[in-house]
C-alpha positions in Angstrom: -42.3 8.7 4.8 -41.0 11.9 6.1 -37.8 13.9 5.0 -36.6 12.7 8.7 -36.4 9.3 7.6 -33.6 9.8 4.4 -30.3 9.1 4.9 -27.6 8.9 2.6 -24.0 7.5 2.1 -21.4 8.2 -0.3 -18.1 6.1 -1.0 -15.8 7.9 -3.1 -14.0 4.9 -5.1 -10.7 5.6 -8.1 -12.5 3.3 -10.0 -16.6 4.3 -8.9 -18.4 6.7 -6.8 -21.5 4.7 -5.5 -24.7 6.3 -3.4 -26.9 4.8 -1.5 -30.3 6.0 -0.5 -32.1 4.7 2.5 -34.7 4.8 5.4 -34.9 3.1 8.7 -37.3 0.7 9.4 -37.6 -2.2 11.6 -34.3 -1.5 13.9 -32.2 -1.3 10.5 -31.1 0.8 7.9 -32.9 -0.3 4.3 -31.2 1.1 0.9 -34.3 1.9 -1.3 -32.0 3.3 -4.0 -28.7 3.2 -5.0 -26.6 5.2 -8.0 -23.2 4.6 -9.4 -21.2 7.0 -11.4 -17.7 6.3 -13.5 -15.3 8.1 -11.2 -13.6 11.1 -12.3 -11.0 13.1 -10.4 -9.8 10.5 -8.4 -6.3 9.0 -7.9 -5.0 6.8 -5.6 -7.8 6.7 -3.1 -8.1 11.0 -2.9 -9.4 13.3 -4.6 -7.3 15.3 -7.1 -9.8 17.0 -9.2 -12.7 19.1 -7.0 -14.9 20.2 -10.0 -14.9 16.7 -11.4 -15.9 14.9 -8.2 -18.3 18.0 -6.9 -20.4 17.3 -10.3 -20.7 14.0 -10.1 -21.9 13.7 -6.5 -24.0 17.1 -6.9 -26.0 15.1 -9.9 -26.4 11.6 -7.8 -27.9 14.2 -5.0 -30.4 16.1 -7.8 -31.4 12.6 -9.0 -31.5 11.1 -5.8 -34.1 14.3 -4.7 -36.1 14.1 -7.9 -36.5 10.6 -7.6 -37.9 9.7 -4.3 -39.0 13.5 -4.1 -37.2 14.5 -0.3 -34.6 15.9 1.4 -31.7 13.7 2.7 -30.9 14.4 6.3 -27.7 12.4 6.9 -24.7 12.0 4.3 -22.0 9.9 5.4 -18.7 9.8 3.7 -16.0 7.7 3.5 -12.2 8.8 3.0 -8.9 6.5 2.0 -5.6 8.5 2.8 -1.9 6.7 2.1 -0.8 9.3 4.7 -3.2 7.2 7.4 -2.0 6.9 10.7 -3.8 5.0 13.3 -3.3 4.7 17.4 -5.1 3.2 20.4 -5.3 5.1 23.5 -7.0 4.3 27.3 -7.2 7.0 29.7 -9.0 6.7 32.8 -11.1 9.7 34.9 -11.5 9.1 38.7 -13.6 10.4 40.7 -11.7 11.2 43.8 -11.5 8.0 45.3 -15.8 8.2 45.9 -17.9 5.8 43.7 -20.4 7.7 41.9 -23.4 6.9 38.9 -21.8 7.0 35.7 -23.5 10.1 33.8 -23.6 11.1 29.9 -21.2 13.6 30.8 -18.7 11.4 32.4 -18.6 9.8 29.4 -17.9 11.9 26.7 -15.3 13.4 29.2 -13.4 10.0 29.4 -14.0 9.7 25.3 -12.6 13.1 25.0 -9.3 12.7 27.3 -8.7 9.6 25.6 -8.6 11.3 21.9 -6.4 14.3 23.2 -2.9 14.4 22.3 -0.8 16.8 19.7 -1.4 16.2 16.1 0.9 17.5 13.1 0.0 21.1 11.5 -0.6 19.0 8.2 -2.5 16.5 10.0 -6.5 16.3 11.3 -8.1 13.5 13.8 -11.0 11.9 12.6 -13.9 11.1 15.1 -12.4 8.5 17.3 -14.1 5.1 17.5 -14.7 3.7 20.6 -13.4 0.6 21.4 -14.6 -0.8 25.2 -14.8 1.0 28.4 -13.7 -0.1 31.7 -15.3 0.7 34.8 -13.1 -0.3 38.0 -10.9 -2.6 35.6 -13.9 -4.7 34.5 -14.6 -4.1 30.7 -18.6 -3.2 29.8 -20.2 -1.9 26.8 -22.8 0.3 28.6 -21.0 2.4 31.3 -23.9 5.0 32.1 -26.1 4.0 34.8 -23.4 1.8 36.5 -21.4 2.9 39.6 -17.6 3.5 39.8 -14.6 4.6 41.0 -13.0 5.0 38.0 -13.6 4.9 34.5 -11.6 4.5 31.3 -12.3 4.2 27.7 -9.5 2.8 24.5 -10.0 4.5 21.7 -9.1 4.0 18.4 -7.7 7.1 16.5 -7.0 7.7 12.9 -5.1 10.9 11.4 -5.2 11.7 8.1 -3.6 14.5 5.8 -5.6 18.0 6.0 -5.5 17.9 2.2 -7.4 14.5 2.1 -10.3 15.6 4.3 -10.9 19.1 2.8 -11.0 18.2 -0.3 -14.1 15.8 0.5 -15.8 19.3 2.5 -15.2 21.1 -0.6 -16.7 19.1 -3.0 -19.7 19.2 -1.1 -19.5 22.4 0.1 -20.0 22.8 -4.0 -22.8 20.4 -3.8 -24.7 22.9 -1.5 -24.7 19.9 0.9 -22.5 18.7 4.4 -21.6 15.8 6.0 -23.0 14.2 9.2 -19.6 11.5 9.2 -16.0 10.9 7.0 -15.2 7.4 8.2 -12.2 5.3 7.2 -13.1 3.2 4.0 -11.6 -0.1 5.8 -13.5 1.1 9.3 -16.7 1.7 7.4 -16.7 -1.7 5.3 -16.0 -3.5 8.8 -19.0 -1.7 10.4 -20.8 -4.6 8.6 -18.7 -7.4 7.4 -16.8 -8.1 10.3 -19.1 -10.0 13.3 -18.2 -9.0 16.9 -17.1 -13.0 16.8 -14.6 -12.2 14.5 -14.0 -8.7 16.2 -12.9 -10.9 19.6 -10.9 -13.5 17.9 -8.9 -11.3 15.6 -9.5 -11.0 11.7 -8.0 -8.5 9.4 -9.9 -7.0 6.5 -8.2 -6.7 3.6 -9.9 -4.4 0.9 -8.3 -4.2 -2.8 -9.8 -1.9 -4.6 -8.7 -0.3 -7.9 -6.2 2.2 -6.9 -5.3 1.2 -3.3 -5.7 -1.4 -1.1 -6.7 -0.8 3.0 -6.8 -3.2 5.9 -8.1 -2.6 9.3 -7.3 -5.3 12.1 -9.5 -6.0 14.7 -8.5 -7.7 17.9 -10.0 -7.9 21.5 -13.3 -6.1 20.2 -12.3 -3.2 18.4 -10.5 -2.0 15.9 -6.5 -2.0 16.8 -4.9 -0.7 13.4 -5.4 0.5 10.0 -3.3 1.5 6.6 -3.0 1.9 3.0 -1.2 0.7 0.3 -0.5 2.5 -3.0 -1.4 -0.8 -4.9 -4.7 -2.4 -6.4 -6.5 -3.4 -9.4 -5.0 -0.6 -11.1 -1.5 -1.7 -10.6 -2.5 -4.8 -11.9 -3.8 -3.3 -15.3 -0.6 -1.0 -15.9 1.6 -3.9 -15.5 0.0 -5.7 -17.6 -0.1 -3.1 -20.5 3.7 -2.5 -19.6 4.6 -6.2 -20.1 3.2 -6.7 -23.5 3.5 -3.2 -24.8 -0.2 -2.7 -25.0 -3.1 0.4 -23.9 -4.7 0.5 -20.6 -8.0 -0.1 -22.0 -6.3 -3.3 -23.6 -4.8 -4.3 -20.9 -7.9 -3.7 -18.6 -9.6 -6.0 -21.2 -7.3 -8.6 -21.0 -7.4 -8.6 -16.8 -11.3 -8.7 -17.0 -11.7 -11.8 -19.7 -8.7 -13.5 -18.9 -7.1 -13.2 -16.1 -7.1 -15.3 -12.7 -4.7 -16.2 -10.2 -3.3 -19.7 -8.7 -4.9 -21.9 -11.8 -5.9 -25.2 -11.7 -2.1 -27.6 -12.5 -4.6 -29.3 -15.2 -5.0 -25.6 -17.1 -3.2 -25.8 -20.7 -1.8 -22.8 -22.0 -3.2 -21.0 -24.4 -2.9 -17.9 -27.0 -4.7 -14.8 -26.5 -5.1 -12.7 -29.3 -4.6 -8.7 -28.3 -3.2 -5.6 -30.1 -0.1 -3.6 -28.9 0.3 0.2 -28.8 0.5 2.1 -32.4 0.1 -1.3 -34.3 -3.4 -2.6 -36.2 -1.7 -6.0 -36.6 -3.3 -8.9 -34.2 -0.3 -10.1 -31.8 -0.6 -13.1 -29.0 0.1 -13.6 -25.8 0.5 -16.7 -23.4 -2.3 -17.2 -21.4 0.1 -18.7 -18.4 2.1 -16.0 -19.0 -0.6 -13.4 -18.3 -1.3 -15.2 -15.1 2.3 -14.8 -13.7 2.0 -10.6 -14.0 -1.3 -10.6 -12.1 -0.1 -12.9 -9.9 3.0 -11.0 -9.2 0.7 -8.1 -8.3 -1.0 -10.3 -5.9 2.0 -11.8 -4.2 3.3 -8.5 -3.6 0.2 -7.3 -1.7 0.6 -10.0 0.3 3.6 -9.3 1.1 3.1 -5.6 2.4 0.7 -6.8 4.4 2.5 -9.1 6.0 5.4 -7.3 6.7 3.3 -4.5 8.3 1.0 -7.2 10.5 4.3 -8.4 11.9 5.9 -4.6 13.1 2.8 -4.3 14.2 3.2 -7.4 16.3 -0.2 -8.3 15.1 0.5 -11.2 12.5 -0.5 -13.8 15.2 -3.3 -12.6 16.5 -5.6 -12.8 13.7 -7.3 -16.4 14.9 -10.3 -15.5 12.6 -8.0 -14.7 9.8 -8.8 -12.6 6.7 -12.0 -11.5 5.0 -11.7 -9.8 1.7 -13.7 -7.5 -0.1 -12.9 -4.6 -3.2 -13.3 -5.0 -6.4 -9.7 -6.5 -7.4 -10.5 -9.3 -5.3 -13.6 -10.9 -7.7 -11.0 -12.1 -9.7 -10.8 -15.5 -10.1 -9.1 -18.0 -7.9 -8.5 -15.0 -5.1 -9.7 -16.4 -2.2 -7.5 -19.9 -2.4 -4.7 -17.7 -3.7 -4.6 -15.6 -0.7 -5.5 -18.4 1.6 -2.1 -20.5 0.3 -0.2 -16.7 0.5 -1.5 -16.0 4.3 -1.3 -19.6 5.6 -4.5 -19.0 7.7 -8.7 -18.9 7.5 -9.3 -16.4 4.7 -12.8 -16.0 2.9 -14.4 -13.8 0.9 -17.1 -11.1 3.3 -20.6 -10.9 3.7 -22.8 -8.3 4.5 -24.6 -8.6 7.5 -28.2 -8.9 7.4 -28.7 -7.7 10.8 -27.8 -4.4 10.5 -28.7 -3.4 6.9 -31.3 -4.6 4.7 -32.1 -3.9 1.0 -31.9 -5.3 -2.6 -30.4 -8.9 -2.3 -28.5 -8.2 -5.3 -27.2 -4.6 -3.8 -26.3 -6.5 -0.8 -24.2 -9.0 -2.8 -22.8 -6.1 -4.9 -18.9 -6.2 -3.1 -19.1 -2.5 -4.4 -21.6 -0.9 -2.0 -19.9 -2.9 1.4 -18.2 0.8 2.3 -22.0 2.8 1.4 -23.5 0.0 3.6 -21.4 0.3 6.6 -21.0 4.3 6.2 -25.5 4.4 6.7 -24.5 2.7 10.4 -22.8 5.4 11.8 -26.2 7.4 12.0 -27.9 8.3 15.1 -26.7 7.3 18.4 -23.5 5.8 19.3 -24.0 3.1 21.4 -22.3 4.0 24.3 -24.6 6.7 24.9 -27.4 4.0 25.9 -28.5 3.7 29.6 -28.8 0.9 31.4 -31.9 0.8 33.0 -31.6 -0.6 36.9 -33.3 -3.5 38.0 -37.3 -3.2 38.9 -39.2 -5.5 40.9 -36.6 -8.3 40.0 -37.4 -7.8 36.1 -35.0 -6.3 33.7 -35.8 -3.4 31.6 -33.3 -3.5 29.0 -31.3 0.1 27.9 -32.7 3.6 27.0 -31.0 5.6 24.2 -30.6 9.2 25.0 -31.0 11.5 22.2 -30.3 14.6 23.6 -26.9 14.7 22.2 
């Protein structure tokens, strides 16, 4: 194995920071290592402390290099901003009324006139994520090698806050390392949970994860909007510790071994034994009424997410429904809980084998879904693949061009 063949993905988590290592092989990316560090420095989905997240990627990269004894070509990086804002555009190029062979060039032109547009002083564009093209009004996937009058592109653009994406190139800046891609956590996670089925029919993924929680909806086959919420796991714990007067840690406890949501009408209540702030004395709580604070949490989640679906105008076109991933949601009962709350299909997410390949137990591991996705936005978009004209009546499939 060469030092060509390492790439490497980082999602930077509230709760974790998780790497993964990998090489491609057989059309796929495989994760032959993986490392997974308490996260430090990070608050509400962005980082707040440089030095603490810059030393704790800059040690997964030195053991990550000792280990499997190479450089790492790619690092792809996620990033979660409450300041998201995200837009579709389609712009069309013509070419003065003549029909011509879609080139490379033609392409990335159309790509880049779609993604113009004024953006805020505070603000910054991440790499826009193409959506479908059009040539002549009839939608394809592969637009180079094809004639046409005209041809357009939709785009899907996110913005984000300038703070939010330099503070990711400064930690590693300090790492003595760059990055190939920042991707949207939702975006990245989608890149392989969500089939192109799904993609077409509508689904929205919902992520809750410790500090925030993210959804990206896809519609038509791409992605047609994306945002945060200042609410997760995290919310969860504090409001627990705030309704029975007890730590954090406690509390965290008490989430972990007790708690669920939407029980089953034939669970009895119960006491659980837990101690309260600045008191050694053993106190007890309801177990039915632990379940109503996390639940609240829940139902308010829901809620945000409704409301923005619908001034979106997007809450009925989601005929695939929901898949959920993120840590908060491996507590018990979520999936029929959110099912009953969102009236519609709504299942837990799986990784798709097609595109990534590893450890089945890393694969299961709802933790590394964003590292998995972030390894497929290596290499070659696939837009920038040829198709290859017919010869002598047999098909030769598409050429990828590398010359980028």
């Amino acid at each position: 194995m060469s030092n060509s063949d390492i790439f490497a993905s980082i999602d930077i988590g509230s709760s974790k920071i998780v790497m993964l290592i990998a090489d491609f092989e057989e059309e796929k990316y495989h994760a032959i290592g993986n490392l997974s560090r308490v996260s430090q420095g990070v608050q509400d989905g962005k980082i707040v402390n440089l030095e603490s997240v810059a030393k704790i990627i800059k040690e997964m990269i030195q053991e990550a290099r000792k280990k499997y004894n190479q450089g790492i070509r790619f690092v792809n990086i996620n990033i979660s901003d409450l300041h998201l804002i995200t837009s579709n555009q389609n712009r069309q190029i013509s070419f003065n009324g003549k029909s011509k062979v879609i080139t490379k060039a033609d392409v990335i032109q159309a790509i880049q006139n779609s993604t113009a547009g004024a953006v805020a002083a505070n603000k910054t564009k991440l790499s826009a994520i193409v959506n479908n093209f059009t040539v002549d009004d009839k939608m394809v996937d592969y637009p180079i090698g094809m004639k046409a009058e005209v041809l357009g592109v939709e785009v899907h653009l996110s913005t984000v806050s300038n703070q939010s994406l330099n503070n990711i190139k400064h930690c590693l800046d300090a790492c003595d390392i760059g990055t190939d891609n920042i991707v949207l956590d939702s975006i990245a996670s989608g890149a392989v949970c969500v089939s192109q089925e799904d993609k077409d029919a509508g689904v929205c993924l919902l992520d809750i994860g410790a500090a925030v929680s993210n959804i990206s909806v896809f519609s038509k086959g791409g992605v047609a909007f994306s945002q945060v919420f200042k609410i997760g796991g995290n919310t969860v714990t504090d409001n627990i510790s705030q309704a029975f007067n007890t730590s954090f840690e406690e509390a965290e406890r008490l989430k972990l071994d007790y708690g669920m949501v939407q029980p089953d009408s034939t669970l009895k209540d119960g006491l659980i034994e837990f101690y309260q702030i600045d008191s050694k004395e053993s106190h007890y709580l309801s177990h039915h009424e632990l379940i109503k604070v996390i639940e609240d949490v829940y139902q308010e989640i829901t809620s945000l997410i409704k409301k923005s679906l619908k001034n979106e105008k997007l809450d009925r076109a989601l005929k695939s429904g929901f898949l959920i991933i993120g840590g908060a949601s491996k507590i018990e009962n979520c999936e029929s809980f959110l099912l009953k709350q969102f009236k519609t299909r709504t299942k837990i997410a799986k990784i798709n084998r097609d595109l990534v390949s590893g450890n089945e137990s890393l694969l299961n591991d709802i933790n590394y879904y964003s590292a998995f996705g972030l390894l497929t936005f290596n290499g070659v978009e696939f837009y920038l693949e040829e198709v290859e004209p017919v010869k002598d009546g047999k098909w030769d499939g598409f050429k990828k061009i590398f010359d980028l």
